[in-house]
N, CA, C and O of each residue as an XYZ file, in Angstrom:
660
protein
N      -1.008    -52.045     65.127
C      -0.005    -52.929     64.567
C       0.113    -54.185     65.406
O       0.595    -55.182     64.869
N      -0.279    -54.239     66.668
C      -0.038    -55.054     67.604
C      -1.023    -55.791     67.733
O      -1.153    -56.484     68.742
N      -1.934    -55.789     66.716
C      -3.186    -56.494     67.002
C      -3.050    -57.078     65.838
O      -3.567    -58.194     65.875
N      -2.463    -56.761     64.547
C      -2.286    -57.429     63.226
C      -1.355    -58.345     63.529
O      -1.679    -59.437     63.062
N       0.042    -58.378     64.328
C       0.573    -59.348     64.571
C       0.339    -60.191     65.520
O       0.994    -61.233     65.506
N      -0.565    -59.992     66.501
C      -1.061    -61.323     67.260
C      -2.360    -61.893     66.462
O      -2.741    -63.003     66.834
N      -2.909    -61.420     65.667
C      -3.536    -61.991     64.307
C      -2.591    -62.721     63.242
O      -3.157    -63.798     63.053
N      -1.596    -62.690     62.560
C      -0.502    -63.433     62.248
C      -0.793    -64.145     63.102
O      -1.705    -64.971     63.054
N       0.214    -63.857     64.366
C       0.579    -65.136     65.091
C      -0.447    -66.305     65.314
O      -0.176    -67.505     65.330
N      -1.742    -65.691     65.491
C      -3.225    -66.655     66.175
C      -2.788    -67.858     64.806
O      -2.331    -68.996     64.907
N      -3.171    -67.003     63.487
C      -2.879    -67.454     62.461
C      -1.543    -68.649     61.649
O      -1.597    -69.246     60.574
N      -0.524    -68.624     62.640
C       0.475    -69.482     62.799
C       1.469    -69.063     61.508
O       2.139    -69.729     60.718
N       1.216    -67.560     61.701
C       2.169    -66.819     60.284
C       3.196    -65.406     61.059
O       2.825    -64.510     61.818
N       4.455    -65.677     60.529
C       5.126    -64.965     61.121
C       5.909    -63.927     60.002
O       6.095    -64.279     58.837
N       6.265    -62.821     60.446
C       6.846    -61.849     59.223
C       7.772    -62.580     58.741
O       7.710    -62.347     57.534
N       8.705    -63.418     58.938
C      10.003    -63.868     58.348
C       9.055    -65.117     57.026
O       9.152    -65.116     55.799
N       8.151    -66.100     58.001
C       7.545    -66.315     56.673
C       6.654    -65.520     55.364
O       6.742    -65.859     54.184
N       5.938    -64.584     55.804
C       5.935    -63.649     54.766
C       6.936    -62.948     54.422
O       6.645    -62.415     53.352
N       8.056    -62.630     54.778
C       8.847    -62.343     54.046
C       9.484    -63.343     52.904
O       9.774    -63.022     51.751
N       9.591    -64.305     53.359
C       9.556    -65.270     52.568
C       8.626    -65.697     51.133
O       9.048    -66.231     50.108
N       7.730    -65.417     51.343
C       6.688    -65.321     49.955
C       6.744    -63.805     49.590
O       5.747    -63.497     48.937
N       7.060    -63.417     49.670
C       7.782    -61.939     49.093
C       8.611    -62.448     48.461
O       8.557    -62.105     47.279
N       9.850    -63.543     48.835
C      11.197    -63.238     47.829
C      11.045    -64.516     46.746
O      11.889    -64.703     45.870
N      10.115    -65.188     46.880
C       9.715    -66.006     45.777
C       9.806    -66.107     44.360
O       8.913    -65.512     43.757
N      10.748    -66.773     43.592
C      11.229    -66.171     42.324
C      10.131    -66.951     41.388
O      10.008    -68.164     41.557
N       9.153    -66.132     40.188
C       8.783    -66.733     39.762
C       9.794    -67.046     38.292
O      10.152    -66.092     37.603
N      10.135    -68.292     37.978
C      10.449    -69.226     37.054
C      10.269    -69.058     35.599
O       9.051    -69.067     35.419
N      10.908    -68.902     34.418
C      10.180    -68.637     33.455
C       9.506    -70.035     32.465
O       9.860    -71.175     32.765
N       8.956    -69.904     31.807
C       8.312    -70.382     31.710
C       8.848    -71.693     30.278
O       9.199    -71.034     29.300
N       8.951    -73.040     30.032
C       9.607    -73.592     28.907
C       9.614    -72.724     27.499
O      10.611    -72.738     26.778
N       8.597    -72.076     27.208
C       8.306    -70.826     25.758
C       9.690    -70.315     25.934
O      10.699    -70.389     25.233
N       9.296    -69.500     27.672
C      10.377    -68.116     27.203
C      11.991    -68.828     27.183
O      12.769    -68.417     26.322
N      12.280    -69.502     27.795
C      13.642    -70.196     27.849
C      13.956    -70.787     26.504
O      15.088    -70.623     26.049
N      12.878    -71.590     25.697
C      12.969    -71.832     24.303
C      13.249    -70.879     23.289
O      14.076    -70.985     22.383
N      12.180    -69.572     23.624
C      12.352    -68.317     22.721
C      14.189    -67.663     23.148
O      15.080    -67.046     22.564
N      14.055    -68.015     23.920
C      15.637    -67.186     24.636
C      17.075    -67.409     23.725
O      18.087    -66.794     23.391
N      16.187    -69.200     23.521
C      17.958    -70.115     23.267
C      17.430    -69.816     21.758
O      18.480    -69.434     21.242
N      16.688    -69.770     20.987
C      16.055    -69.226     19.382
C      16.678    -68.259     19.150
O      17.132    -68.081     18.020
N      16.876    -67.346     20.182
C      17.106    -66.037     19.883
C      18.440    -65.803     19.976
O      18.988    -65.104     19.124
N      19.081    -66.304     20.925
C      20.858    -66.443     20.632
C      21.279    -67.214     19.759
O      22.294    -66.779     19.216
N      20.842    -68.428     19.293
C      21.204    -69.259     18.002
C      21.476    -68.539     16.802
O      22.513    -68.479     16.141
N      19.694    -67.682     16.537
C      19.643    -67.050     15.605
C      21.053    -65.751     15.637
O      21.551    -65.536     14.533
N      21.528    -65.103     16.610
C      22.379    -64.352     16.415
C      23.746    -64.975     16.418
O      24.700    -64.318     16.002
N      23.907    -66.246     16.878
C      25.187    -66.968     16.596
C      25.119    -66.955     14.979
O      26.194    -67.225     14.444
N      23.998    -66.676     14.082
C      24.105    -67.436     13.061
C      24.235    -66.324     12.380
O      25.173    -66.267     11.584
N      23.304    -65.132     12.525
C      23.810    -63.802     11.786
C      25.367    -63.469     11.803
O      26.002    -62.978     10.870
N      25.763    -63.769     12.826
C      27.535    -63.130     13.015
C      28.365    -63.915     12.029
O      29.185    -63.492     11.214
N      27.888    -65.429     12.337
C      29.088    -66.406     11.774
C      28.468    -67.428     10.749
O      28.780    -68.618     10.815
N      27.523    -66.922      9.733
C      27.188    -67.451      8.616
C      28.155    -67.835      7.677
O      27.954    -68.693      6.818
N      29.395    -67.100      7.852
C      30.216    -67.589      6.751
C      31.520    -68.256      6.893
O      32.342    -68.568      6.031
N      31.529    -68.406      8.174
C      31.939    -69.207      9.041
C      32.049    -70.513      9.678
O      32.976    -71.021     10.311
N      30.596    -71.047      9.286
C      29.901    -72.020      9.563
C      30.492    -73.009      8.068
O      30.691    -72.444      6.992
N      30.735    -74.724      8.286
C      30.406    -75.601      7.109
C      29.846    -75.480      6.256
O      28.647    -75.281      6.454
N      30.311    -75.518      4.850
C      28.995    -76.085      4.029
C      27.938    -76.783      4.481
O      26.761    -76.473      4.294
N      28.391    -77.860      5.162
C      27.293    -79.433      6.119
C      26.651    -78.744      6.863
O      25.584    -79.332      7.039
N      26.677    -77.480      7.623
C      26.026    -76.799      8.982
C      25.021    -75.834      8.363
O      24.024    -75.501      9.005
N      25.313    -75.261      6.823
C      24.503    -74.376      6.013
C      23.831    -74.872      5.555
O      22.824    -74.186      5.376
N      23.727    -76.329      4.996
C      22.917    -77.086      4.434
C      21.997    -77.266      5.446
O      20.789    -77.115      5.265
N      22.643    -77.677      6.826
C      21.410    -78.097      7.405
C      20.695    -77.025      7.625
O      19.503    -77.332      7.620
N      20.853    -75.985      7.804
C      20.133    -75.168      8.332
C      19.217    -74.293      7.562
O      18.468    -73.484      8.110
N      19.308    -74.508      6.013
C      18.636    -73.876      5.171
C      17.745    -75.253      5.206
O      16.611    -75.038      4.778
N      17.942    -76.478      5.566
C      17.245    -77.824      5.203
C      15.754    -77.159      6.142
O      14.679    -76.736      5.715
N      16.313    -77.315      7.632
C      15.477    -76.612      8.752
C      14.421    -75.476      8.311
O      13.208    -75.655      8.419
N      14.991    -74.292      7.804
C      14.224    -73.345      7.548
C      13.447    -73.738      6.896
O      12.353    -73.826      7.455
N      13.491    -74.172      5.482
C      12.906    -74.467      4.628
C      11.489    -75.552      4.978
O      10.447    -75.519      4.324
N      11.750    -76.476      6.148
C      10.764    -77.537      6.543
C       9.935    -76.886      7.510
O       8.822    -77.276      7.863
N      10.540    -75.876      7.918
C       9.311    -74.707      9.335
C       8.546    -73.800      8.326
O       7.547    -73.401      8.923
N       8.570    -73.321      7.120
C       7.879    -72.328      6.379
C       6.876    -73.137      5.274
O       5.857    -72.689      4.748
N       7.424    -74.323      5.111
C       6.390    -75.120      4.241
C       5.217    -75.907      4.920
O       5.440    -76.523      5.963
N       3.976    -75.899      4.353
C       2.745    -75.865      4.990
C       2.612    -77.298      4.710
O       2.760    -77.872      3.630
N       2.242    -77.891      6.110
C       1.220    -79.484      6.109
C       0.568    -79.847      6.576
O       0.482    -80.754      7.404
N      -0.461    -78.775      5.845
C      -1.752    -78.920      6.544
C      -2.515    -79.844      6.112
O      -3.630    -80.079      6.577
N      -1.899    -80.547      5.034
C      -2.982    -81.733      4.622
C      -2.846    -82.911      5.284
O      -3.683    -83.811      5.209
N      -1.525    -82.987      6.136
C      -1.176    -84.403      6.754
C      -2.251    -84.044      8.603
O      -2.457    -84.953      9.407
N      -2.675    -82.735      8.800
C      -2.993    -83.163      9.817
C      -4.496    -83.725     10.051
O      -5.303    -83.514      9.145
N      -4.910    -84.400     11.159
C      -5.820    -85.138     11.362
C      -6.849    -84.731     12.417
O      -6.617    -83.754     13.128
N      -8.193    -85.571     12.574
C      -8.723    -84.687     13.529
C      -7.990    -84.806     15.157
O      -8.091    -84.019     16.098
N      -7.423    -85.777     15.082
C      -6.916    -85.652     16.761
C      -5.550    -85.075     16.309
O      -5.173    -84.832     17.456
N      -4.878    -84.809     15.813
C      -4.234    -83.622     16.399
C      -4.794    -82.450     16.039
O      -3.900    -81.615     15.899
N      -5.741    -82.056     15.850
C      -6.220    -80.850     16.262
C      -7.237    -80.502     17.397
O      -7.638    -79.379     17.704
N      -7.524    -81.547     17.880
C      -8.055    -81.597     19.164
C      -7.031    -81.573     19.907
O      -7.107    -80.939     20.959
N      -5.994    -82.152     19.611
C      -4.452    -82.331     20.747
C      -3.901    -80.643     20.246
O      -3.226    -80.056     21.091
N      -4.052    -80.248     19.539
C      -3.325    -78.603     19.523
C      -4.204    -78.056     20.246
O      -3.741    -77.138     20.923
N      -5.794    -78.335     20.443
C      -6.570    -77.195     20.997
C      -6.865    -77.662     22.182
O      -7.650    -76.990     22.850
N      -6.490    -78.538     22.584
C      -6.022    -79.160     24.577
C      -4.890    -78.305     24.719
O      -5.305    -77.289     25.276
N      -3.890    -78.224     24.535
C      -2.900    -77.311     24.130
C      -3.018    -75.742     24.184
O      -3.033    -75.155     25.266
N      -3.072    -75.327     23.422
C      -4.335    -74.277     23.753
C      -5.097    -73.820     24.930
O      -4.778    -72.731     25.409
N      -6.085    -74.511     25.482
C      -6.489    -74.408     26.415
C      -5.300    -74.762     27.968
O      -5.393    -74.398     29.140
N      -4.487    -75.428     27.400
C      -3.637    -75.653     28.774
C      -2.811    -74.197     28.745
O      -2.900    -73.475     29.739
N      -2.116    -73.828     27.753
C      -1.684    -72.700     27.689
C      -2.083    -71.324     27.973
O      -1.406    -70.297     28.032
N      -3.083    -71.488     28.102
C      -4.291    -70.218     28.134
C      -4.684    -70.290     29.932
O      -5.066    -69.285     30.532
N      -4.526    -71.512     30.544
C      -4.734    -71.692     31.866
C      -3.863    -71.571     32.634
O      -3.945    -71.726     33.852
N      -2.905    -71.272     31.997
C      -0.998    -71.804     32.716
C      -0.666    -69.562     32.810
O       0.032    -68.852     33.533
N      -1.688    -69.266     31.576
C      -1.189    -67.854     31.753
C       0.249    -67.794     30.802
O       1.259    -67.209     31.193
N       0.168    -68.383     29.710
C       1.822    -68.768     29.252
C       1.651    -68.288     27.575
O       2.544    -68.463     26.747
N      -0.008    -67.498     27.197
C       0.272    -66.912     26.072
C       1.218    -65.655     25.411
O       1.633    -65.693     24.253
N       1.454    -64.653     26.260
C       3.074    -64.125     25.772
C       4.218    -65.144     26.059
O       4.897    -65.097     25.033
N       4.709    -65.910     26.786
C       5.792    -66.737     26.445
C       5.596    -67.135     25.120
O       6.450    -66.807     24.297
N       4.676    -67.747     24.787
C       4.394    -68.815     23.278
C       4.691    -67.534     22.132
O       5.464    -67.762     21.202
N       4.153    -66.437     22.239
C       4.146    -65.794     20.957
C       5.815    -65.411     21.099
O       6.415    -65.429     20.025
N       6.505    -65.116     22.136
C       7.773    -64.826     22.182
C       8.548    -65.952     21.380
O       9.332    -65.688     20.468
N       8.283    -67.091     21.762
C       9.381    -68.291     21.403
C       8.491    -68.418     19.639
O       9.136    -69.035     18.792
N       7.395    -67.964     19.294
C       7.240    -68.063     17.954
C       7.854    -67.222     16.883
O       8.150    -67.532     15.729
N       7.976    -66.119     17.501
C       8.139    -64.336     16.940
C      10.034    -64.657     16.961
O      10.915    -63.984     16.427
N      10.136    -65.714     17.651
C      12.042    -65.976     17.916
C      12.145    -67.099     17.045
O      13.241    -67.356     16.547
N      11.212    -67.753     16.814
C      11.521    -68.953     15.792
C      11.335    -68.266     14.029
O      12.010    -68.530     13.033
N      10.424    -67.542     14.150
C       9.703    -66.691     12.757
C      11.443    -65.453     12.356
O      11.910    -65.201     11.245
N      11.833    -65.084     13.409
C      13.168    -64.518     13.301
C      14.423    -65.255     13.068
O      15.413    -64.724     12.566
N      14.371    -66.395     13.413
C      15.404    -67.604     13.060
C      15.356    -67.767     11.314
O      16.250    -67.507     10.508
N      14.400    -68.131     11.145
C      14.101    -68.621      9.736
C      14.639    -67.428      8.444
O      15.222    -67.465      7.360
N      13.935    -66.271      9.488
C      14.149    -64.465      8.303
C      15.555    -64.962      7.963
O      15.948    -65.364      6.867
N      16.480    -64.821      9.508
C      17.515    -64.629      9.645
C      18.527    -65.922      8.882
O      19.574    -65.552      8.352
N      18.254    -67.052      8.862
C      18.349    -68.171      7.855
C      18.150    -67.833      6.276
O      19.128    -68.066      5.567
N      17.423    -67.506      5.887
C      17.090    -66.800      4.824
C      17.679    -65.746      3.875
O      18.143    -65.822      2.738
N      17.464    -64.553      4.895
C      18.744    -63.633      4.501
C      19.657    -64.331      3.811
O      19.580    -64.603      2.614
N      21.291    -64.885      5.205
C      21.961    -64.722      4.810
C      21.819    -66.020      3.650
O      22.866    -65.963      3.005
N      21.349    -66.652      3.354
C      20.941    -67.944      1.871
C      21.229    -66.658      0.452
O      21.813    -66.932     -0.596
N      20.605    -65.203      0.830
C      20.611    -64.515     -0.637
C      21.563    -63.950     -0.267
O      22.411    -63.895     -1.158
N      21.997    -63.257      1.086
C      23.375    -62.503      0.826
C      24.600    -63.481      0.025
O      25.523    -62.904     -0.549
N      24.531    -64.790      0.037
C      25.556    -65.364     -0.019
C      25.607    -65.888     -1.506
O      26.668    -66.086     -2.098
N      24.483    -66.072     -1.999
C      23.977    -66.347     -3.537
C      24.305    -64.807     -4.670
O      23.317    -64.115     -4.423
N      24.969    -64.198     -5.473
C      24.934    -63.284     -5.765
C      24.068    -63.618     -7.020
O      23.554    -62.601     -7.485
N      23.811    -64.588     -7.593
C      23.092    -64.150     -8.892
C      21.741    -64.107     -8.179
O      21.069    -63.125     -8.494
N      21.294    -64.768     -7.474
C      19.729    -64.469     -6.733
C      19.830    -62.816     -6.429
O      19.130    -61.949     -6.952
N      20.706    -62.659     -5.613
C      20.749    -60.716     -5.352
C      20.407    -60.321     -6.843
O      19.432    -59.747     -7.328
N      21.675    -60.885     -7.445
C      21.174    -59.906     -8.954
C      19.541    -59.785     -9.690
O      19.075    -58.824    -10.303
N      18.953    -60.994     -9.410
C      17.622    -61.432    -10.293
C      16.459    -60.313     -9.039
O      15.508    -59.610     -9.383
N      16.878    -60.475     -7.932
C      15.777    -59.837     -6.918
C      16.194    -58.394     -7.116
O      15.198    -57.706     -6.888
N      17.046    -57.767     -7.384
C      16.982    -56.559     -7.623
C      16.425    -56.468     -8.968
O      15.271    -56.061     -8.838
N      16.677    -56.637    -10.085
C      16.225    -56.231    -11.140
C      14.101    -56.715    -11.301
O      13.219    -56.260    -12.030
N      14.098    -57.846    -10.159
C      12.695    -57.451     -9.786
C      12.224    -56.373     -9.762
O      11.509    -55.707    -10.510
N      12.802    -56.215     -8.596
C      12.546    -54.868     -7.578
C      12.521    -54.066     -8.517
O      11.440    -53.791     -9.037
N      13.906    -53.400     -9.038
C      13.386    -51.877    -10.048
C      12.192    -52.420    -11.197
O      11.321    -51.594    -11.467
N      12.131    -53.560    -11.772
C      11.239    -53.575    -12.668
C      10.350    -53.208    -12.001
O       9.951    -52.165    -12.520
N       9.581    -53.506    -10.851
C       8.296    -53.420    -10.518
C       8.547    -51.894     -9.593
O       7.530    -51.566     -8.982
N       9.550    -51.094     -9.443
C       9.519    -49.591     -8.998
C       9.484    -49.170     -9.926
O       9.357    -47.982     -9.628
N       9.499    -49.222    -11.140
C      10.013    -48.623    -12.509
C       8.448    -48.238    -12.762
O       8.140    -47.059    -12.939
N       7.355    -49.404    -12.772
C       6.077    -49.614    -13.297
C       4.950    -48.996    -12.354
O       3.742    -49.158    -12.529
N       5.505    -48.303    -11.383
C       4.182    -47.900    -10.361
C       3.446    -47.076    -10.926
O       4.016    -46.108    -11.430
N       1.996    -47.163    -11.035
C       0.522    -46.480    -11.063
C       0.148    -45.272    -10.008
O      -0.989    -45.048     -9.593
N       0.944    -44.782     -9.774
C       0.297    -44.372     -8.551
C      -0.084    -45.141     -7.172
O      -0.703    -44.537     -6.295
N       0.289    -46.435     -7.019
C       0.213    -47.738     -6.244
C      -1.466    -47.313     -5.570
O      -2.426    -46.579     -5.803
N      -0.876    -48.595     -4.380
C      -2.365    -48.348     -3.758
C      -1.609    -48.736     -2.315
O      -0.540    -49.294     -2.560
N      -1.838    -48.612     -1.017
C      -1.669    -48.634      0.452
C      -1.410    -50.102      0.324
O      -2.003    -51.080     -0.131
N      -0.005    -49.782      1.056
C       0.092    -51.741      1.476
C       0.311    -52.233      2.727
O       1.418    -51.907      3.157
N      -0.281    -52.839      3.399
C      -0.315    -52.814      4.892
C       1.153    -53.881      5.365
O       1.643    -54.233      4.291
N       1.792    -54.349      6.268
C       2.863    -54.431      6.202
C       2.505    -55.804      6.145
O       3.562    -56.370      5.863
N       1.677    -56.597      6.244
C       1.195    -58.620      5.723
C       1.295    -58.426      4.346
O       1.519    -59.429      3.670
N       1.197    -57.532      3.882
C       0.732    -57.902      2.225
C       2.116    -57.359      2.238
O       2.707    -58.423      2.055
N       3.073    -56.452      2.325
C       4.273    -55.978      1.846
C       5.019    -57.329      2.125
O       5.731    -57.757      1.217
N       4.938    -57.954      3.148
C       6.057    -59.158      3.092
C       5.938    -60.427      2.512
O       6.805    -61.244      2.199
N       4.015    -60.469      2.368
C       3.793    -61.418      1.344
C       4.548    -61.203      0.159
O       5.319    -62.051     -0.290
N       4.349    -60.098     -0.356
C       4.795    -59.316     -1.475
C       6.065    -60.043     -2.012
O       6.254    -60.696     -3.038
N       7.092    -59.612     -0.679
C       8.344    -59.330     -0.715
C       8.522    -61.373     -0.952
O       9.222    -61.608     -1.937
N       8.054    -62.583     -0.285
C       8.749    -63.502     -0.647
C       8.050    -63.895     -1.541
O       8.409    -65.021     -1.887
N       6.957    -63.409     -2.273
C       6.848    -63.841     -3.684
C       7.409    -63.800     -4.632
O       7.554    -64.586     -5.568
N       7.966    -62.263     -4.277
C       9.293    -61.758     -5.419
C      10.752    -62.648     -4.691
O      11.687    -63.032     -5.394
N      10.696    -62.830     -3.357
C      11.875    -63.836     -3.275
C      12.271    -65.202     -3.931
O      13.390    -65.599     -4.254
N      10.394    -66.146     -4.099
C      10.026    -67.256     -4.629
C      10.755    -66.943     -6.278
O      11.638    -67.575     -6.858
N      10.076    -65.866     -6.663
C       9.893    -65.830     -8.465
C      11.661    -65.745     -8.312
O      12.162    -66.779     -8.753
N      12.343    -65.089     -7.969
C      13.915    -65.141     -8.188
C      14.631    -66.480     -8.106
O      15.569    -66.936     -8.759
N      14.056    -66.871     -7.314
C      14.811    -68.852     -6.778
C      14.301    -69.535     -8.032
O      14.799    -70.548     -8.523
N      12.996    -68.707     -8.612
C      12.745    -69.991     -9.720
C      13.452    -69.965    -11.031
O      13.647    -70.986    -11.690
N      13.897    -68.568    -11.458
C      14.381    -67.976    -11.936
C      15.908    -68.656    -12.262
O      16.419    -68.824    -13.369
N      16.546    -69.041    -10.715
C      17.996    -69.015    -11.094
C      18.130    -70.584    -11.591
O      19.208    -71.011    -12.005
């Protein structure tokens, strides 16, 4: 032992400074702090949906509605070279579970936006149920639905009801 610490010492390292890089806090990362504040929003919003303004519901169905609709035709080749610099910085930083966290918290914002839009609509409830049994009423014997295609499923029959009302 006495030869490891006059090795330290030769070395100009002393236990209190390694102890010191021992108590080193690592930081989280902008994702997870983003996914964090996503994720309490989203439950501020489950509790007190009905609670909230008309003006604060609007916006926020405005929001949802502009994160689930696709524009992929507006993008260009440099930003997709700028997403896949991106990418690669992310992938170097070690910061791919943060990113899927703060996505999987944004993808839960929107559900959760959503929802309460039909809890609060009753003739949409009414039109999506009578979906629903129509198409339980009609089963073949079905076929295996893996849980991408069940939720595709599920906002197609959400789509056909909105068009409906």
């Amino acid at each position: 032992m006495s030869t490891a610490v006059a090795i330290l010492e030769h070395y100009q390292l002393n236990f209190e400074k390694l102890d010191n890089i021992n108590r080193r806090v690592a930081y989280p990362s902008k994702f997870r702090i983003l996914g964090g504040n996503i994720n309490e929003a989203t439950q501020k919003i489950q509790e007190n949906w009905f609670d909230l303004s008309e003006g604060d519901r609007h916006t926020l169905r405005d929001i949802a509605y502009k994160l689930i609709e696709s524009d992929r035709d507006n993008i260009n080749l440099f930003d997709r070279a700028l997403a896949r610099f991106f990418v690669i910085i992310i992938k170097i930083t070690g910061q791919e579970k943060d990113l899927i966290y703060c996505v999987e918290a944004l993808d839960n914002f929107v559900d959760t936006i959503l929802d309460a839009i039909e809890r609060e609509d009753s003739s949409y409830q009414e039109t999506l149920s009578d979906i629903v049994e129509g198409v339980s009423s009609n089963l073949d014997g079905g076929e295996i639905v893996d849980a991408k295609r069940q939720r595709q499923w599920l906002r197609e029959l959400s789509d056909r009801a909105l068009s409906e009302i």
